[in-house]
PyMOL CGO cylinders between C-alpha atoms (Angstrom):
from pymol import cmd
from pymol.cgo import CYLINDER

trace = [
    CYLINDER, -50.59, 18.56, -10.82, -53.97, 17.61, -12.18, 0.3, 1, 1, 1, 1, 1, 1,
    CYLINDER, -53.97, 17.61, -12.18, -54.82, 15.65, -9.60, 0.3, 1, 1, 1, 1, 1, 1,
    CYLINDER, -54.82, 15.65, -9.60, -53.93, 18.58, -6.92, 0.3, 1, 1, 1, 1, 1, 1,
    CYLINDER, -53.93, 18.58, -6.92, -56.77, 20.37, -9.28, 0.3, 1, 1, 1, 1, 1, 1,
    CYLINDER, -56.77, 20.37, -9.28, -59.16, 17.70, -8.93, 0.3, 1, 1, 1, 1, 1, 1,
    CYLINDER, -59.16, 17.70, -8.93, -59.00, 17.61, -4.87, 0.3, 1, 1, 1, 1, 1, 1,
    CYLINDER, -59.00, 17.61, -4.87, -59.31, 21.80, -5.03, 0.3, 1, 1, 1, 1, 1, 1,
    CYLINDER, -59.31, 21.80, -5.03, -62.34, 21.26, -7.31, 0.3, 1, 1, 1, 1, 1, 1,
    CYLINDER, -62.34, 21.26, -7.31, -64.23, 18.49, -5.04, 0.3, 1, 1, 1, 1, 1, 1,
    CYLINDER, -64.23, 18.49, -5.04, -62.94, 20.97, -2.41, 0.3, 1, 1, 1, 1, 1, 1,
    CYLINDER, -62.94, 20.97, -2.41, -64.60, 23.70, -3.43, 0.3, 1, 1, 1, 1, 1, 1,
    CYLINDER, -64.60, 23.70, -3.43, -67.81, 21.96, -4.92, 0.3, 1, 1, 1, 1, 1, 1,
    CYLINDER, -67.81, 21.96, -4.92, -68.01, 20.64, -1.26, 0.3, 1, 1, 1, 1, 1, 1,
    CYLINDER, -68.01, 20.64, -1.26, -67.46, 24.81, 0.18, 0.3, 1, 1, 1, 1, 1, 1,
    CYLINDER, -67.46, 24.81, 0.18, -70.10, 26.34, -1.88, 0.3, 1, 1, 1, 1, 1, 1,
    CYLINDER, -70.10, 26.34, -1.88, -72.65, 26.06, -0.24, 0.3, 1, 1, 1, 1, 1, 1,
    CYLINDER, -72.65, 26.06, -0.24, -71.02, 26.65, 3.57, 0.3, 1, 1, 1, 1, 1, 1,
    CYLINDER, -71.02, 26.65, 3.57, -71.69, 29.77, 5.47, 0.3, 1, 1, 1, 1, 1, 1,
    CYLINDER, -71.69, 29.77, 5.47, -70.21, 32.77, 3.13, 0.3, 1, 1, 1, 1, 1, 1,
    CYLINDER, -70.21, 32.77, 3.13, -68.74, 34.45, 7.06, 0.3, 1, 1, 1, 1, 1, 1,
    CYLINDER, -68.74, 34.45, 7.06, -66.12, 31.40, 7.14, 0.3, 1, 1, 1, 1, 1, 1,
    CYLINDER, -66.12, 31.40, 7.14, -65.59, 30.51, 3.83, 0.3, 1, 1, 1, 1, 1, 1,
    CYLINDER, -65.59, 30.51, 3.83, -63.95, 32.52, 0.98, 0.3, 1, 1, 1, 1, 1, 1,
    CYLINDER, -63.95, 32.52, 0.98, -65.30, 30.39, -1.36, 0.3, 1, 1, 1, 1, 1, 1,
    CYLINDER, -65.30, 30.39, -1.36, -68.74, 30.36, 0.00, 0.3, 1, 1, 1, 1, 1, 1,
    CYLINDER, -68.74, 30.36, 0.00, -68.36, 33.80, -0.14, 0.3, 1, 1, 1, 1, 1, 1,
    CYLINDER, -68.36, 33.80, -0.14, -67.93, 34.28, -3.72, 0.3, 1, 1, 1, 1, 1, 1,
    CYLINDER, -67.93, 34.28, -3.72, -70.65, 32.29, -4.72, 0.3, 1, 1, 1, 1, 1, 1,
    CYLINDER, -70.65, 32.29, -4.72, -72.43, 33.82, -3.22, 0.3, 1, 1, 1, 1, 1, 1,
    CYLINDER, -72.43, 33.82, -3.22, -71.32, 37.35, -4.84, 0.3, 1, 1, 1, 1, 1, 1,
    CYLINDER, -71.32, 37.35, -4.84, -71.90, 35.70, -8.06, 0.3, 1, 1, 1, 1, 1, 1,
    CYLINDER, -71.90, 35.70, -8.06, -69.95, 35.28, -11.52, 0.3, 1, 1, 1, 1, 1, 1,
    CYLINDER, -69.95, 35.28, -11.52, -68.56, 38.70, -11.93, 0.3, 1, 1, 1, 1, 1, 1,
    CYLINDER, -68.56, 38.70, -11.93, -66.79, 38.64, -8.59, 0.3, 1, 1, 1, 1, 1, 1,
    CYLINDER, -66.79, 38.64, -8.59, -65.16, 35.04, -9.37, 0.3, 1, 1, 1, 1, 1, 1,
    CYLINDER, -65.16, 35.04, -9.37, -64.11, 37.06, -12.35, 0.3, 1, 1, 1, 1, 1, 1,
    CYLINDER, -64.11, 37.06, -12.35, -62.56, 39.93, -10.58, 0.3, 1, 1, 1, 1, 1, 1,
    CYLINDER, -62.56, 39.93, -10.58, -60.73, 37.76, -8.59, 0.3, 1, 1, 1, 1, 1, 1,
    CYLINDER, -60.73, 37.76, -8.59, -59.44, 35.62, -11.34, 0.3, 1, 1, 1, 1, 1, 1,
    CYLINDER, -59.44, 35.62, -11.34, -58.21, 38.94, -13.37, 0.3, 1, 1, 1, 1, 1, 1,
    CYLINDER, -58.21, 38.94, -13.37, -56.89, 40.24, -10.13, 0.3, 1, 1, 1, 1, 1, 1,
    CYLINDER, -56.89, 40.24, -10.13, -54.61, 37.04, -9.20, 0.3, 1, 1, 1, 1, 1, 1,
    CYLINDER, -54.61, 37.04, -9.20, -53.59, 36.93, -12.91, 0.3, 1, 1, 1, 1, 1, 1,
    CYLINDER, -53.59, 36.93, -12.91, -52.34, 40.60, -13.30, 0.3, 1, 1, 1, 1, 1, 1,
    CYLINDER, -52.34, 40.60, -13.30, -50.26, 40.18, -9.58, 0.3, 1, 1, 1, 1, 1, 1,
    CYLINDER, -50.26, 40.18, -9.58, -48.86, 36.89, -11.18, 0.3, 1, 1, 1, 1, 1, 1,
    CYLINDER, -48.86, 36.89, -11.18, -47.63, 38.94, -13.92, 0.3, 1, 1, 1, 1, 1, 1,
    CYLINDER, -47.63, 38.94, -13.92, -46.49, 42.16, -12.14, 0.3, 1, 1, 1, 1, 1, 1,
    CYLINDER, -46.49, 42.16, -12.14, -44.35, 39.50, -9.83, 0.3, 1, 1, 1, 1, 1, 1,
    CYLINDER, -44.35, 39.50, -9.83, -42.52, 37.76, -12.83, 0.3, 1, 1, 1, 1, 1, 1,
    CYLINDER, -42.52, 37.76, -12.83, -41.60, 41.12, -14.48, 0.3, 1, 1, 1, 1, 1, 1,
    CYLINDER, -41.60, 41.12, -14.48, -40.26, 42.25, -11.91, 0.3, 1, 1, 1, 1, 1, 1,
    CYLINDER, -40.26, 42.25, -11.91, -38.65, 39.24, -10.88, 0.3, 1, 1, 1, 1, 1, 1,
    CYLINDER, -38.65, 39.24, -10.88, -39.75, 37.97, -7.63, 0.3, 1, 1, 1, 1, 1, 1,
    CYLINDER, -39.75, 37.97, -7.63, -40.27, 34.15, -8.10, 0.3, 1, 1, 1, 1, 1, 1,
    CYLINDER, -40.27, 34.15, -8.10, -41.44, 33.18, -4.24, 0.3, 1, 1, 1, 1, 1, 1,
    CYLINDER, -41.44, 33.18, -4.24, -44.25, 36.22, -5.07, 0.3, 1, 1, 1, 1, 1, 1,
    CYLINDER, -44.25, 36.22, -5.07, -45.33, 34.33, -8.37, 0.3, 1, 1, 1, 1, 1, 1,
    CYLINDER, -45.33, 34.33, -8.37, -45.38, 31.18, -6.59, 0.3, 1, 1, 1, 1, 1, 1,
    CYLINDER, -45.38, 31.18, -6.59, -48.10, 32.50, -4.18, 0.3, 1, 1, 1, 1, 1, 1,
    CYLINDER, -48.10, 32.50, -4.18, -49.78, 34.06, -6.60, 0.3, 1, 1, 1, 1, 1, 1,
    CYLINDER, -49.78, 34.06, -6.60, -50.41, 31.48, -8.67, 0.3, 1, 1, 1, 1, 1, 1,
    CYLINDER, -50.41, 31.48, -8.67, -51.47, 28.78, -6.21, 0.3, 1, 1, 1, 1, 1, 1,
    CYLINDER, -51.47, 28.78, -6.21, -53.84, 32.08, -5.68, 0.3, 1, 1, 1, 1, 1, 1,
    CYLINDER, -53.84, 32.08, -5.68, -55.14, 31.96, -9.05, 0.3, 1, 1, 1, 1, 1, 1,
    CYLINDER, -55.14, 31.96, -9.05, -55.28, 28.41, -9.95, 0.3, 1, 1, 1, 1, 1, 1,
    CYLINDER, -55.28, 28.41, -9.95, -57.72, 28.60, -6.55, 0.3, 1, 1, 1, 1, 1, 1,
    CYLINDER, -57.72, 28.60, -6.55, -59.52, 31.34, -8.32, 0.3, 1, 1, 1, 1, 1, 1,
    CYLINDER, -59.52, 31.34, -8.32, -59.66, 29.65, -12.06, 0.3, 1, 1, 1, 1, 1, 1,
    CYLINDER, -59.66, 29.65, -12.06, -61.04, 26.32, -9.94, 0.3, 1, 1, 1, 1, 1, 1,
    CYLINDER, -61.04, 26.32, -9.94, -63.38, 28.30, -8.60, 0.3, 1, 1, 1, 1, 1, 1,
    CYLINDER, -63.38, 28.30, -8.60, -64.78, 30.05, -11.42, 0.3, 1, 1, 1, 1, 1, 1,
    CYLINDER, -64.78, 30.05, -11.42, -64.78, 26.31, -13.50, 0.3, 1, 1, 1, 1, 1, 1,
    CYLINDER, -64.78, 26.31, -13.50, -66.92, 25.28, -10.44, 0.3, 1, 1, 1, 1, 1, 1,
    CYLINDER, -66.92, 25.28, -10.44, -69.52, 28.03, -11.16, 0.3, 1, 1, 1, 1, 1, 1,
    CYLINDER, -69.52, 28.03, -11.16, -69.35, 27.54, -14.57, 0.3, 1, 1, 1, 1, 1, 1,
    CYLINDER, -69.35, 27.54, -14.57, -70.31, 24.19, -14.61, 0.3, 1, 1, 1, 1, 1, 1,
    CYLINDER, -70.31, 24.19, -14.61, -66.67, 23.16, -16.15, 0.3, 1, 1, 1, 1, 1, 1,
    CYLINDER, -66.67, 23.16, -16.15, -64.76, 19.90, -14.84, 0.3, 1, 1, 1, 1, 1, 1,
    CYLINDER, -64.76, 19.90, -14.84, -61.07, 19.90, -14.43, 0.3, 1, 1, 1, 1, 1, 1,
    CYLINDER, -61.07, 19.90, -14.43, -61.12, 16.95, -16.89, 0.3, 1, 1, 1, 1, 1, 1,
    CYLINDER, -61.12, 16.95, -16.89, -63.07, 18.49, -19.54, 0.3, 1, 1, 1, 1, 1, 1,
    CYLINDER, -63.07, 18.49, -19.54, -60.08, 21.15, -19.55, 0.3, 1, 1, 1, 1, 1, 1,
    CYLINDER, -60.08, 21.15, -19.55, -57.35, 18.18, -19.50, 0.3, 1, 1, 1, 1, 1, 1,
    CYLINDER, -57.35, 18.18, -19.50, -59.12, 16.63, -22.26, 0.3, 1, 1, 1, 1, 1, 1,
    CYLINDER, -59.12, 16.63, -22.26, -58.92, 20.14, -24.15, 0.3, 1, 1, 1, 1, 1, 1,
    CYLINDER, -58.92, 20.14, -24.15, -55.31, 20.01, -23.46, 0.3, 1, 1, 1, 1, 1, 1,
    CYLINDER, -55.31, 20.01, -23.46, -54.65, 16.22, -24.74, 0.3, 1, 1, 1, 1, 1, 1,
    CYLINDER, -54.65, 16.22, -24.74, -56.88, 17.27, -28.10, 0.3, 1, 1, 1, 1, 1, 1,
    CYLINDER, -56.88, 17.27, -28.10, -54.62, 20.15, -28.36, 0.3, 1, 1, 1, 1, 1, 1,
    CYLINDER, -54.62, 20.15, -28.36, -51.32, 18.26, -27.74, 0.3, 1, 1, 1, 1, 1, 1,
    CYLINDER, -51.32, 18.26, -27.74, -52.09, 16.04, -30.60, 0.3, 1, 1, 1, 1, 1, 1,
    CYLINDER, -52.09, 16.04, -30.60, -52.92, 18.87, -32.95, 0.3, 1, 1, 1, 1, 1, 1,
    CYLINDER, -52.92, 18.87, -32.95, -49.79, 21.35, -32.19, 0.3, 1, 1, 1, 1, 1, 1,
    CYLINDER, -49.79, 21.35, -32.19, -47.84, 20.10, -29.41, 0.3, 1, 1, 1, 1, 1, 1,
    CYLINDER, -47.84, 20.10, -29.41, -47.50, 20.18, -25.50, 0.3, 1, 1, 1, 1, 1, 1,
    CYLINDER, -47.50, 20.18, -25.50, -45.59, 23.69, -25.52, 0.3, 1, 1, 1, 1, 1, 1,
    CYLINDER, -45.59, 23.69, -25.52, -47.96, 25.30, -28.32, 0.3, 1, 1, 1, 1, 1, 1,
    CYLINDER, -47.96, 25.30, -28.32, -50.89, 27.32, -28.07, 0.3, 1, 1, 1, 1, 1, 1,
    CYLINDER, -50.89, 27.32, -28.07, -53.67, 27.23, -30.93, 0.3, 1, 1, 1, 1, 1, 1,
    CYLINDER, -53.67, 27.23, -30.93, -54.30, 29.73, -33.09, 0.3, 1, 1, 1, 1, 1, 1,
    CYLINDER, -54.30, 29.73, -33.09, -57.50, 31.73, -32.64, 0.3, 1, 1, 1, 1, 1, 1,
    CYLINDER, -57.50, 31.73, -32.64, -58.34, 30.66, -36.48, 0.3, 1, 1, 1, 1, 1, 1,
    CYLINDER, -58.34, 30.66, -36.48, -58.80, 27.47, -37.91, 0.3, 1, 1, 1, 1, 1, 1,
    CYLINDER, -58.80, 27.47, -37.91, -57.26, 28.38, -41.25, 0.3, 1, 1, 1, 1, 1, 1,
    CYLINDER, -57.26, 28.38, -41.25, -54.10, 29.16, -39.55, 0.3, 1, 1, 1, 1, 1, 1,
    CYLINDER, -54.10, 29.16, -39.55, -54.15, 25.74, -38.19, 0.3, 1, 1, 1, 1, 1, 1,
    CYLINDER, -54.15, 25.74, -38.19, -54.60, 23.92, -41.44, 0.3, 1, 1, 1, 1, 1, 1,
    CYLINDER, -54.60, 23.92, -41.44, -51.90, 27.08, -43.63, 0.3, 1, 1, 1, 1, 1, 1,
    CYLINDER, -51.90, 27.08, -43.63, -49.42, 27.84, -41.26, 0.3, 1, 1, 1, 1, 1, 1,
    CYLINDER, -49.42, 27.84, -41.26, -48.31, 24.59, -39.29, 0.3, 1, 1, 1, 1, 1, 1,
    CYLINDER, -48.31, 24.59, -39.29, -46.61, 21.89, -40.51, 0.3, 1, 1, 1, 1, 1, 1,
    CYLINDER, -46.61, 21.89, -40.51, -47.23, 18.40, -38.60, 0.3, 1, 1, 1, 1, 1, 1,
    CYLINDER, -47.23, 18.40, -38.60, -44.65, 16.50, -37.20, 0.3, 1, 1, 1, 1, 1, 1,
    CYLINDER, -44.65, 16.50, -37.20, -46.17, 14.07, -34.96, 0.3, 1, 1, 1, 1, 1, 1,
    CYLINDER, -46.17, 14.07, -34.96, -44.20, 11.16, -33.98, 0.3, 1, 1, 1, 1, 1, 1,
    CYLINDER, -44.20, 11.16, -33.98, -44.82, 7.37, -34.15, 0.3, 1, 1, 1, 1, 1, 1,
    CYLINDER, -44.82, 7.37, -34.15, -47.35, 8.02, -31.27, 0.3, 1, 1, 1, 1, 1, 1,
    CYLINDER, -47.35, 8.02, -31.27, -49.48, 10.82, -33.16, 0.3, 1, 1, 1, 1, 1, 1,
    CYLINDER, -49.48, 10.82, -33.16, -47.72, 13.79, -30.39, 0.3, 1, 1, 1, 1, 1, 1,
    CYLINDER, -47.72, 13.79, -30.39, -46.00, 16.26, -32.02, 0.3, 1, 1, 1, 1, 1, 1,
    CYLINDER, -46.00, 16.26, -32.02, -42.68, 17.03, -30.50, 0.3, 1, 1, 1, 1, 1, 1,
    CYLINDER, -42.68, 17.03, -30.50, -41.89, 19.89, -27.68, 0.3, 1, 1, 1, 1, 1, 1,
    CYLINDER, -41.89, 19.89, -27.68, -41.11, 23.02, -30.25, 0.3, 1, 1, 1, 1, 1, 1,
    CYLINDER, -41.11, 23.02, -30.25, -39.00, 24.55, -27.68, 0.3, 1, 1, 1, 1, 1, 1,
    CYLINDER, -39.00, 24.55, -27.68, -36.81, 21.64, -26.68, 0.3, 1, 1, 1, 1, 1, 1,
    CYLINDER, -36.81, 21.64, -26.68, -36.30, 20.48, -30.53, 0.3, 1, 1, 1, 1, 1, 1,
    CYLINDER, -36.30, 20.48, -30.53, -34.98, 23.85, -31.68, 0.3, 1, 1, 1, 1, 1, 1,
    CYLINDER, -34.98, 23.85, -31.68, -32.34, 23.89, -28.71, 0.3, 1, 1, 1, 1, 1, 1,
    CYLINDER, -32.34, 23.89, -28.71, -31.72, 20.39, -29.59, 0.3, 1, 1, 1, 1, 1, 1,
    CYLINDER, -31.72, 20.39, -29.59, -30.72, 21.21, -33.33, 0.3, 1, 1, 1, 1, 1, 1,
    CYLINDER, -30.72, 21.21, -33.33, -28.85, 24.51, -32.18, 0.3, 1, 1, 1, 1, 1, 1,
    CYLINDER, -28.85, 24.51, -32.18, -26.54, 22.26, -29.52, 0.3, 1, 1, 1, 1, 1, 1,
    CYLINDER, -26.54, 22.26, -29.52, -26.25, 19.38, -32.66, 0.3, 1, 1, 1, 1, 1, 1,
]
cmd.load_cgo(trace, "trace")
């Protein structure tokens, strides 16, 4: 998956800057930040309005839509894909592959218990609580 992310990224590092009347991405460079933005907030709320109402091929599109979106807007942001997969290895390490961290540090240090493994990973919360339900 990452590396599909990296190819979009050199992708559109290498459309920026082609004429905005053939290329979408040219095209919102060229409209600046707050359209990238838009867009981004756009593809996320039809990802969302797909899965609730249950249309998976819809979600599917959409979110190839917005991962081209969220690539784009790293691109004008001056943010690498492997900055972000290095914030998501710190973050594994810390709470876990399926975890999200808490807006506050203190609830990081109060309110989480580690329980890395021999490799410093914590496990997958959601797969070790089915685990001990089926045990």
């Amino acid at each position: 998956m990452s590396d599909s992310l990296d190819r979009l990224y050199q992708a559109v590092i290498a459309a920026k800057d082609l004429d905005p009347s053939v290329s979408r991405t040219a095209r919102l460079y060229q409209q600046g930040p707050e359209k990238m933005a838009k867009k981004l907030a756009e593809e996320a709320i039809e990802v969302v309005i797909d899965a609730v109402n249950r249309k998976p091929d819809a979600v599917i599109r959409e979110s190839a839509d917005l991962l081209y979106n969220l690539t784009v807007l790293w691109a004008a942001a001056g943010v690498r894909p492997e900055q972000v997969w290095a914030e998501m290895s710190r973050r594994e390490r810390m709470m876990g592959i399926a975890e999200k961290l808490p807006k506050s540090p203190k609830s990081i240090s109060k309110g989480v218990k580690s329980r890395a493994s021999a490799d410093g990973r914590r496990p997958i919360a959601a797969l070790e609580d089915r685990i001990r339900k089926v045990i």
